[in-house]
C-alpha positions as CSV (number, residue, x, y, z in Angstrom):
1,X,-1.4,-107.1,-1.9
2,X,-4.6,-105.9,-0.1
3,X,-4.5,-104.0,3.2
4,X,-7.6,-103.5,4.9
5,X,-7.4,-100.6,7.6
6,X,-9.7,-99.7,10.2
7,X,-12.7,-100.6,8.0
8,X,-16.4,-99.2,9.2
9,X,-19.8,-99.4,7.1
10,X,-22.8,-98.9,8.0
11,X,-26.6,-99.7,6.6
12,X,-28.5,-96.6,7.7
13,X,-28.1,-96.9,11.9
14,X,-27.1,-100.2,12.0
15,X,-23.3,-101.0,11.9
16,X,-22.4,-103.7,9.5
17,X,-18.7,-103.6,9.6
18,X,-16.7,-102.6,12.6
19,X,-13.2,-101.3,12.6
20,X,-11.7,-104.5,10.5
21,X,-8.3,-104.5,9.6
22,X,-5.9,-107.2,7.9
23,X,-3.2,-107.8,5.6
24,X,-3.4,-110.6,2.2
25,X,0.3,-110.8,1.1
26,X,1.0,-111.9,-2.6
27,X,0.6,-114.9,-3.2
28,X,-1.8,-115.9,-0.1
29,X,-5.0,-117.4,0.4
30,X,-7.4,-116.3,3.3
31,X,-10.2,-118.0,4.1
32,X,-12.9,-115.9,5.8
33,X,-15.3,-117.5,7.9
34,X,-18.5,-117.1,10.4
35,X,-21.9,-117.3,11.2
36,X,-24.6,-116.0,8.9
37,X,-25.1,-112.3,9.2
38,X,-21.4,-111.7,10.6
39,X,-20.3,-109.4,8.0
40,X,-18.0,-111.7,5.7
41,X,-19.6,-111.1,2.4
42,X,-20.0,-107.2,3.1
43,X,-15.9,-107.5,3.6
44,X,-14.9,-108.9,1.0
45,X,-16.9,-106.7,-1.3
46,X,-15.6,-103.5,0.3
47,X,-11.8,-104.7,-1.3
48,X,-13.1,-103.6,-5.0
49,X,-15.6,-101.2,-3.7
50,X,-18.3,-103.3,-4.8
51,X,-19.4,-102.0,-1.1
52,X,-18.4,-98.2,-0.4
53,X,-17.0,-97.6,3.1
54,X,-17.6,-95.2,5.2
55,X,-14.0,-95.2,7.6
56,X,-10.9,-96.7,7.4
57,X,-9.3,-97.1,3.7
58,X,-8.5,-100.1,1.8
59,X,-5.5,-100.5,-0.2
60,X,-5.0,-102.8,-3.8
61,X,-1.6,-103.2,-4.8
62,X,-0.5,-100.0,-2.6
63,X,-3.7,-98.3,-4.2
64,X,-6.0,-96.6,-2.2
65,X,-9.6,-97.2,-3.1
66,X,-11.6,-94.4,-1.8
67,X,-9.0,-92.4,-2.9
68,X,-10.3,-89.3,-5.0
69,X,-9.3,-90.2,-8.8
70,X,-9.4,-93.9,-8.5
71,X,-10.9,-95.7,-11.8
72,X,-12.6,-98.1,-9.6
73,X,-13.6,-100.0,-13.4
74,X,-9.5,-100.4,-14.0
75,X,-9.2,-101.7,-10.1
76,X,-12.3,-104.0,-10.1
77,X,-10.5,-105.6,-13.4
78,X,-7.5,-106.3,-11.2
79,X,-9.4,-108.0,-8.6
80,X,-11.1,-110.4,-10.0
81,X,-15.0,-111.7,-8.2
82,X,-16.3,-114.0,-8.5
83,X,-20.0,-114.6,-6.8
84,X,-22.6,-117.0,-4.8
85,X,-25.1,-117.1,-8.3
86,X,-23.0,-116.8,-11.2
87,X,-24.0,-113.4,-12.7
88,X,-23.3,-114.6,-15.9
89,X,-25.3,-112.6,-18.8
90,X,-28.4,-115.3,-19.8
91,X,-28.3,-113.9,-23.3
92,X,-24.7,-114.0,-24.1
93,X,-22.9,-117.1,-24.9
94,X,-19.9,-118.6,-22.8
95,X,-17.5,-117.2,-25.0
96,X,-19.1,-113.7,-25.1
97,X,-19.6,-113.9,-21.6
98,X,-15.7,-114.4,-21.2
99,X,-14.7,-111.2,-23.5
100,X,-17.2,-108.7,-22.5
101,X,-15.4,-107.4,-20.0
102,X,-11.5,-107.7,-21.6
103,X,-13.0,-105.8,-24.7
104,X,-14.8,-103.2,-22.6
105,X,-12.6,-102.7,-19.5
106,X,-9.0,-103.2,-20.5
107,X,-9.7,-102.5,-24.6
108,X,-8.5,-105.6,-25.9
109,X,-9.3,-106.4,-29.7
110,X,-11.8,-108.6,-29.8
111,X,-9.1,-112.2,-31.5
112,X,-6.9,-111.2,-28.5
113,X,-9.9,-111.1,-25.7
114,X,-11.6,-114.6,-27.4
115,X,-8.1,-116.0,-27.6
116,X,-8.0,-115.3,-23.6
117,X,-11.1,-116.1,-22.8
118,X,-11.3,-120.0,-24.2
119,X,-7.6,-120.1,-22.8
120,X,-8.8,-119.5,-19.3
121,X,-12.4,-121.5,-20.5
122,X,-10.1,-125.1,-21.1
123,X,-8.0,-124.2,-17.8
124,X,-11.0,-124.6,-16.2
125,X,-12.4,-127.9,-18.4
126,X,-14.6,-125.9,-20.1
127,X,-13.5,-125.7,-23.7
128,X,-16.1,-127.8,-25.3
129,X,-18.7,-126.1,-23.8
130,X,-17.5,-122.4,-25.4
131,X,-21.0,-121.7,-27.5
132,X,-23.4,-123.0,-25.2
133,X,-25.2,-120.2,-23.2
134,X,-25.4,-120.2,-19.7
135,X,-28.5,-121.6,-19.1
136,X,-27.6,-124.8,-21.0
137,X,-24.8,-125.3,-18.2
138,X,-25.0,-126.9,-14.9
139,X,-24.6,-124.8,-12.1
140,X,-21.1,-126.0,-11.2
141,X,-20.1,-125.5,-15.2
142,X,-21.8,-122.0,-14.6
143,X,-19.7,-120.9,-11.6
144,X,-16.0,-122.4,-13.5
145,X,-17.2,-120.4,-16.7
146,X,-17.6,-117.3,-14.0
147,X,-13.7,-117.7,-12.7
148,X,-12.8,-118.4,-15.9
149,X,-14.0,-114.7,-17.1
150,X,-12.4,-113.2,-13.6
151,X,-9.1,-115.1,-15.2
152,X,-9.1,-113.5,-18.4
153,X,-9.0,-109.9,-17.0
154,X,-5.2,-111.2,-15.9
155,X,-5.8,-110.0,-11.8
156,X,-3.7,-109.9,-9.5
157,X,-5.7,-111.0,-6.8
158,X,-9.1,-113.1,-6.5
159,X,-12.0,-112.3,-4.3
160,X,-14.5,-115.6,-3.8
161,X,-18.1,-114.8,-2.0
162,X,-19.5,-118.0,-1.0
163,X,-18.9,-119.5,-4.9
164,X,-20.2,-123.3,-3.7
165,X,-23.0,-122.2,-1.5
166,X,-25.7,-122.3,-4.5
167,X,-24.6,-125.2,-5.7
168,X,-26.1,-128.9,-5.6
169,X,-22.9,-131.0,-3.2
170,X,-22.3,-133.0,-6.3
171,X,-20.8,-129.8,-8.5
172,X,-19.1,-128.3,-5.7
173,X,-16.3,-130.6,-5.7
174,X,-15.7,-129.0,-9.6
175,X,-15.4,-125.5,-8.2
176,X,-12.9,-126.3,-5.4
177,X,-10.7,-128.2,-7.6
178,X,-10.7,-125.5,-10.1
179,X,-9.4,-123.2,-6.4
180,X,-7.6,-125.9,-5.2
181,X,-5.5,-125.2,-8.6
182,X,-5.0,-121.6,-8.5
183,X,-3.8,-121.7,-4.6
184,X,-1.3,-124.1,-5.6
185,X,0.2,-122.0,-8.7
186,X,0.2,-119.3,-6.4
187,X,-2.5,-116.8,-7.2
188,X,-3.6,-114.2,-4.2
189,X,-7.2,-115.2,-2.9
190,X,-9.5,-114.1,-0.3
191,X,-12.7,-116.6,0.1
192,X,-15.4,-116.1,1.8
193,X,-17.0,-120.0,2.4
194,X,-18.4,-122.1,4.5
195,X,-16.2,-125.1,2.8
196,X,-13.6,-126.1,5.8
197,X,-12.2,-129.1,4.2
198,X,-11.2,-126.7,1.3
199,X,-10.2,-123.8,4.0
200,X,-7.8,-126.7,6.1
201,X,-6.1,-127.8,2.5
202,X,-5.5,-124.7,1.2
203,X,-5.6,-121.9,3.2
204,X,-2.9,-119.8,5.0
205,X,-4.7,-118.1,7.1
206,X,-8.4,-117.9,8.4
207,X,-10.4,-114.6,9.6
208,X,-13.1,-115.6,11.8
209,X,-15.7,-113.0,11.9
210,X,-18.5,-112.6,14.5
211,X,-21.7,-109.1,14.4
212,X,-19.4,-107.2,12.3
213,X,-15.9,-107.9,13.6
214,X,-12.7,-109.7,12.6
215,X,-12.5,-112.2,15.8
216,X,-10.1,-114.3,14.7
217,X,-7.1,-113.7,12.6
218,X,-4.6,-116.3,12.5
219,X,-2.7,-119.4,10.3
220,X,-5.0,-122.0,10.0
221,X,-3.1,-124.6,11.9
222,X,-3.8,-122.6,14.7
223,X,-7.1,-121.6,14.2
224,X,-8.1,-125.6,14.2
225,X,-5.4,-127.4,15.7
226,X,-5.8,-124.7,18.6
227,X,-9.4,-124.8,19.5
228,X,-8.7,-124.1,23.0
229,X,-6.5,-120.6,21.7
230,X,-9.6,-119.1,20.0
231,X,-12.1,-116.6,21.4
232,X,-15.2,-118.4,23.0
233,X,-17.3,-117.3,20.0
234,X,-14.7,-119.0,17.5
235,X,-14.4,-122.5,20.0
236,X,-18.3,-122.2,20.1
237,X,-18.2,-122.1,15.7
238,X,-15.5,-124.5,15.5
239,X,-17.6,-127.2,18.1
240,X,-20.5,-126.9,15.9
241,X,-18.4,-127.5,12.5
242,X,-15.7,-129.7,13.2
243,X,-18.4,-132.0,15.6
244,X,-19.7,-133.9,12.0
């Protein structure tokens, strides 16, 4: 589903990604994990070219996306994202918020797109809230109204980039049920998150990433049942996370 070959970036001079490459099958969820500053949130946004690359190539579906002639905007609506803070529109309602996109992106009618959007809105517990605007929601309502508008666009795959780490620990339970839920019915994820418990329940596989690297790549049993397996860096990571 998403093949990730050779990938370089750089800031200027200084080299943020280094010659990553991996493979997300359909139907798998990847949990991508390491220190602050490590590269994982650059990653994951170079899948939907949210972050250009500057070597390698990275494939959606078989599609290439620096390929001359992609519609990035039609690929982006595959892969659904969903962020740290939300980026919900403060002025738009919950509902609009959901059919912006369908209605603008993929051209849906406007009954079809609403019909969607509170569809995905009570998958995710949300239905009663469907006229409030964002500001009147918590921050854990926020980020489940957030993947609820990545659902509606249908994707085929779902990118997460750290969707708990702005939240107070009481809501974040809410978002990793509502992930917990679309690992088991099978949807393709990649998450970028700090959340191990989540990462040990649901996870296939984990990417461990240290200064710009993939360290680690490997089924999660593995990567903690098998501390003593893992590159010092990861063992050092995994001493400091597992230890509380």
């Amino acid at each position: 589903m998403i093949e990730i070959d050779n990938v370089s970036k750089w800031y200027g001079s200084f080299q943020v990604l280094t010659d990553c490459s991996t493979t997300i099958q359909q139907g798998e969820v990847v949990v991508v994990c390491g220190p602050s500053g490590s590269g994982k949130s650059t990653l994951i946004k170079t899948v939907n070219a949210l972050e250009p690359i500057q070597q390698g190539d990275i494939r959606v579906a078989g599609q290439s996306i620096t390929a001359k002639g992609t519609n990035l905007p039609q690929l982006r609506a595959k892969v659904g994202m969903v962020f740290q803070n939300f980026e919900l529109f403060p002025h738009l309602s919950v509902t609009e918020n959901l059919t912006l996109a369908q209605t603008n992106v993929l051209g849906r009618n406007p009954t079809d797109a609403t019909a969607r959007g509170l569809k995905m809105l009570d998958r995710v517990g949300l239905l009663a809230h469907k006229d409030k605007f964002p500001g009147q929601l918590s921050g854990g309502q926020q980020q489940r109204v957030a993947i609820a508008r990545a659902l509606s666009m249908d994707p085929i795959a779902m990118l997460f980039d750290e969707p708990t780490s702005a939240l107070d620990p009481e809501m974040v339970g809410e978002v990793l049920d509502v992930m917990v839920q679309l690992a088991q019915e099978g949807m393709t994820m990649m998450c970028v998150t700090h959340e191990m418990g989540f990462a040990r329940k649901v996870s296939h596989r984990v990417i461990f990433m240290d200064a710009g690297r993939i360290v680690e790549d490997c089924p999660k049993d593995d990567f903690f049942g098998r501390p003593d397996a893992r590159s010092p860096r990861a063992r050092e990571f995994l001493s400091k996370i597992l230890a509380h």
